[in-house]
Structures are given as structure tokens and as C-alpha cells.
N, C-alpha and C positions, 0 to 999 in steps of 0.2 A: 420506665427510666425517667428522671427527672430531669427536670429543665437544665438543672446544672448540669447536673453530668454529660448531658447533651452539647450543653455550649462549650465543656472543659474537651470531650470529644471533636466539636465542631471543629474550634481554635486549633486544638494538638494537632489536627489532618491539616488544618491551614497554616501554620507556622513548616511543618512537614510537608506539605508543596511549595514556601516558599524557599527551605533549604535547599530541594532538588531546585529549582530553577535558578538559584543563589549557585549551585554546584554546576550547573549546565552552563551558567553565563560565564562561569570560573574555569572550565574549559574551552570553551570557544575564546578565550580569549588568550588561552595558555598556546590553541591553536594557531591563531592569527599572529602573536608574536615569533612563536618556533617558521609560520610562513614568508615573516616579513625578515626573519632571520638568515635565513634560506635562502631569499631573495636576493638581499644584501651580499651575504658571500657570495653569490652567483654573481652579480656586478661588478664586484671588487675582484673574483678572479678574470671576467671580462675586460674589465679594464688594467688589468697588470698583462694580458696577452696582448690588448691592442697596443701599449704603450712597446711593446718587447719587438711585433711587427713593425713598428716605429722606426725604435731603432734600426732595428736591420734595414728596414731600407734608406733609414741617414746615410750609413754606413757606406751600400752598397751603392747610393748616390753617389758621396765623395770619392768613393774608388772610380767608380767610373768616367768622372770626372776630371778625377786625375788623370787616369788612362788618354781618355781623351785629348786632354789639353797639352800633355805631355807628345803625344804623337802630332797635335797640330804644328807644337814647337820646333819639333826634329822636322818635320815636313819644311818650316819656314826656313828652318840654321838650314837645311842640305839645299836650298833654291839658292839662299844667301852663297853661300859654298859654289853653287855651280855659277853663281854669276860673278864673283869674283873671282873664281879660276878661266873666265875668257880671257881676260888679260890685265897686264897693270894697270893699266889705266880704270878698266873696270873697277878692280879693286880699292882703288887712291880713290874714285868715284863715290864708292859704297862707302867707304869709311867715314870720308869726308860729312856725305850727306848722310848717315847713321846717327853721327858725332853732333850735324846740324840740329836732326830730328830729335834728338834726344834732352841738347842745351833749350829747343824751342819749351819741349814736355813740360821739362823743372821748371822755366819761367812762367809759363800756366798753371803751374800747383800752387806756384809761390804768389803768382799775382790774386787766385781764388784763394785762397791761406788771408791773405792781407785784406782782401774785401768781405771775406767771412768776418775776422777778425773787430773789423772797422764797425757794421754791423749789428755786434752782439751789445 
């Protein structure tokens, strides 16, 4: 065999090892994207579930919440109720200083209103 044909054989087996490994690197990479593919959607359905658990319990928060707050109120109005049904005076009492408490509140909104205001 000659030299040529030898090197024209050498080359052929060598450009033919470098296609399989050109084809091997061409898979492992076709790999690794289909994995990181995979991946991805696995996170992206992980985080539409935690975000879903989220919700519900905002949800089940504010209800509770309400529940709650709404029974402290009824508890407060029926004390209110029994202590002005001891007597009129009670009651003219509770009104009165309801009414006082209430003029004080708005004047504290309004004076932090006006000192925020000043302030900015």
C-alpha cells in the first residue's frame, strides 16, 4: 500500500472519529437542554402550586379574621347592651362618654392628618 493511500485511509478514519464525537457532543447536549427543560417546567409547576397554597391561605386568613373580629364586636355591643340596660343613668352615662370618646378619636386623626401634612 502506499503512502498515499495510507494517509488518504489515516485522514478518512480521522475526520470519521471526529464526526462520531461531533455526533456524541451533539447529543449530550440535545440531552442536557431536554434536562434543563424538564427542569424548568418542574419549577414553574412548583411555583404555580406554592403561589395557589398562598392564596388559600390569604383567603382563609381573612375569613378567619373576620370571623374573629366580628365575634369580638358582638361580645363588646352585648357588654355595651347589658351595661346600659342597668339603668338610665347608666345609659345617658355610656352615651355620653361614647360620644366624648369618639369627638376625642377624630381630633387625633385630624391633628396627626395636619402634622403628617406640615411635614411632607
Amino acid at each position: 500500500m502506499s503512502i498515499t493511500s495510507q494517509a488518504a485511509r489515516s485522514t478518512g478514519s480521522l475526520f470519521g472519529t471526529i464526526s462520531s464525537a461531533a455526533t456524541t457532543v451533539g447529543s449530550v447536549f440535545n440531552a442536557a437542554t431536554k434536562s434543563v427543560q424538564l427542569l424548568d417546567n418542574y419549577v414553574s409547576n412548583a411555583l404555580e402550586h406554592q403561589q395557589e397554597r398562598i392564596d388559600a391561605d390569604n383567603a382563609q386568613f381573612s375569613i378567619g379574621l373576620q370571623i374573629r373580629k366580628a365575634q369580638e364586636m358582638a361580645e363588646l355591643y352585648a357588654e355595651a347592651q347589658e351595661f346600659q340596660a342597668k339603668s338610665p343613668e347608666h345609659h345617658a352615662n355610656f352615651q355620653k362618654s361614647f360620644d366624648l370618646i369618639g369627638k376625642a378619636i377624630e381630633e387625633g386623626k385630624a391633628r396627626r392628618a395636619k402634622l403628617a401634612s406640615a411635614t411632607v
